[in-house]
N, C-alpha and C positions, 0 to 999 in steps of 0.2 A: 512468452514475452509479449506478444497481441494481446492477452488480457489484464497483462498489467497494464499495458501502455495504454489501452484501452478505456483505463481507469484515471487518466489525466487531460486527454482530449476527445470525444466522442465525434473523430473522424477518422474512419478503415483505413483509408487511402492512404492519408496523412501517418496514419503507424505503423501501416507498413512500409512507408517507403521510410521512416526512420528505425526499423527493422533492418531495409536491406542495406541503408549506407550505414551499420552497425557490424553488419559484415563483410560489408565491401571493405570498411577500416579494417577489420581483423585480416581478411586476405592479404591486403596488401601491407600492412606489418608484419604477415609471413614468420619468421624465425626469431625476431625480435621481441617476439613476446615472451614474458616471462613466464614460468607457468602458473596455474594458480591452484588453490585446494577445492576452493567451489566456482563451479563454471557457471551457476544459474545465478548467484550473487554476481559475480560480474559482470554479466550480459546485462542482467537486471540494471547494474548502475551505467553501465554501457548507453543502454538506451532511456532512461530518463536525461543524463546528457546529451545524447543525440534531439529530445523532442524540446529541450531546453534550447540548444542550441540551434534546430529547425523555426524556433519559433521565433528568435532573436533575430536571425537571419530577414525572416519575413516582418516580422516588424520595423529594420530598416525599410525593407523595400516599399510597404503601406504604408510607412508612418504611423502605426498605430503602436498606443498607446501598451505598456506592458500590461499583461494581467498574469499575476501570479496563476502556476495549476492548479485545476482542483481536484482530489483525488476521490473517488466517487467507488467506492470498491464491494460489491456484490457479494457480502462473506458465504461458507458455505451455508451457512444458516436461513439466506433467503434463499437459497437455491432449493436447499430440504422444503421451507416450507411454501415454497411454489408449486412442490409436486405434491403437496397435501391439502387437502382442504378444509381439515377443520385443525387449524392451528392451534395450539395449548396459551394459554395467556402467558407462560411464563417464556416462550419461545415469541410472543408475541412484542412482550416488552423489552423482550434481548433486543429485538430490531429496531425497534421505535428510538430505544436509549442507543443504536450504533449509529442509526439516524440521525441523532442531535450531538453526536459529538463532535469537532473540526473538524478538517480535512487532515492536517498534522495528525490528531490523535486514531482518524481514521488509518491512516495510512499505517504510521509505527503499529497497531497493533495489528493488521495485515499480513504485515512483513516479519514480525514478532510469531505470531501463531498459525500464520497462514501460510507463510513458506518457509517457518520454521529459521530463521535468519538468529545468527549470532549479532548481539550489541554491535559490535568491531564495523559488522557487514553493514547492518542497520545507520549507523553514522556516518560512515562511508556514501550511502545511496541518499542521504537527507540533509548530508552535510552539517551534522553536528559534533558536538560533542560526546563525549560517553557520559558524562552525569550526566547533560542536557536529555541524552536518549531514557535514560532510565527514569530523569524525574517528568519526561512527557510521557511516558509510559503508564509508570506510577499512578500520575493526575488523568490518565483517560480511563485508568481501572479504575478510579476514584469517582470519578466521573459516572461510569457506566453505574456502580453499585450506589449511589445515592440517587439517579435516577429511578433504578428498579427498584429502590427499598419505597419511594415515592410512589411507583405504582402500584408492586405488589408485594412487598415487606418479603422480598425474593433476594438476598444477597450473594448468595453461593451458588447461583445459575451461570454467573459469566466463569466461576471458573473450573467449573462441571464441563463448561460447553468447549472452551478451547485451550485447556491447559493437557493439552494430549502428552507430550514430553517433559513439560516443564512445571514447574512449581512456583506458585508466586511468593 
């Protein structure tokens, strides 16, 4: 949950303590809750609401102005090649191109291959719809692959790289 959340405002403090009143809610609704099939999807949307709502909160009391989050997310792919150092260009251009895509498109594909999330879950946590989800999907895989074909006429890297379960 810390590194998702982690990935919408670069303050510990601040996600954690939208972490603990995440659970402090679920305590104290106790028996009330319904059950669910995946508990990591709901946590997950649990606290993007909680930091949405932490932030609302505080910007009554500043007065300041809203600023949308931005979702800034570390796939494992830079992770791999932080512990390498002589990068391959074509792991090089994955990043560059996951780099220049939204924060939307960053996200959904995140959540899409990186915690493996069903569509349903997905909309849910981004607050769309289900075409909406699949045609921002769609357009960020679009996206990604006309980048790389730009840099390195590489089109079947992105989905070598993170189509572990799924197929596009």
């Amino acid at each position: 949950m810390f590194q998702y959340g982690i990935r919408f405002k670069d303050d510990p403090e601040f996600i954690k303590d939208c972490i603990q009143d995440v659970f402090l809610k679920l305590i104290q609704a106790g028996d009330k809750l319904s059950p669910t099939e995946n508990i990591r999807f709901y946590l997950l949307r649990a606290l993007k609401n909680a930091i949405y709502k932490q932030i609302d909160k505080n910007k009554r009391i500043e007065l300041v102005e809203f600023v949308p989050l931005k979702f800034d997310a570390p796939f494992i792919l830079e992770e791999e090649l932080a512990e390498k150092e002589n990068a391959s260009n074509k792991e090089v251009a994955l990043l560059n191109a996951l780099k220049q895509l939204s924060d939307r498109q960053r996200e959904i594909i995140y959540l899409r291959y990186e915690c493996s999330m069903e569509y349903e879950q997905i909309c849910d946590i981004m607050k769309l719809k289900s075409d909406s989800a699949r045609k921002l999907l769609f357009r960020a895989i679009k996206s990604l692959r006309e980048i790389i074909d730009d840099q390195l006429n590489l089109p079947i890297l992105f989905l070598i790289r993170f189509s572990k379960k799924h197929v596009l």
